[in-house]
C-alpha positions, 0 to 999 in steps of 0.5 A: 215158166214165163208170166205174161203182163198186161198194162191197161188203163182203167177207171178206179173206185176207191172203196174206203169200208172193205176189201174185195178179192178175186172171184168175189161177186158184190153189189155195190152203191153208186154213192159218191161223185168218184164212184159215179165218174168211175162207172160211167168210165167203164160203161163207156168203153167198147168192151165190157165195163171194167174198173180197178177197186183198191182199198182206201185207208186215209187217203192212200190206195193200197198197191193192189187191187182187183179188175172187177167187171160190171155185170149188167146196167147199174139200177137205181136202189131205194133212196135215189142212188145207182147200184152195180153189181161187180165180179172181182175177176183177178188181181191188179197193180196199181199205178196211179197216174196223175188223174186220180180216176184212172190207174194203170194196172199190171195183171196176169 
């Protein structure tokens, strides 16, 4: 049985309070300047806005992650910040690369 891998490049929001597995559908607070570069990465893309959300514990990324796709336009919430709601679709790992926003991820 053979296991075909992609590699892409995609924006990475760190998420510091939580883990999030595929096929888990959140919404997520556009709160901090990493978030904000991380979405507007992936809503400028040509395909669907996709991102990398990997768990930050003390500055250090967990070596996995999830491939979540944006589903729809981010909104503004009450108190003046944009909210997202994302589909973890699949498993990624990571390799970050030298610019802290952008990962390469491997994926089935």
């Amino acid at each position: 049985m053979s296991t075909d891998i992609s590699t892409t490049i995609l924006p990475l929001l760190p998420l510091d309070d939580g883990v999030i597995l595929p096929n888990m559908a959140i919404a997520i607070a556009i709160t901090s300047d990493e978030a904000r570069a991380a979405f507007d990465d992936a809503l400028a893309t040509d395909g669907p806005p996709r991102i990398v959300i990997a768990t930050r514990r003390e500055g250090q990324f967990s070596p996995i992650g999830v491939v979540a796709e944006l589903d729809g336009q981010p909104a503004m919430l009450p108190g003046g910040h944009r909210g997202a709601t994302i589909r973890a679709l699949h498993r990624a790992e990571l390799r970050v690369r030298a610019r802290a926003s952008a990962v390469h991820c491997e994926s089935p």
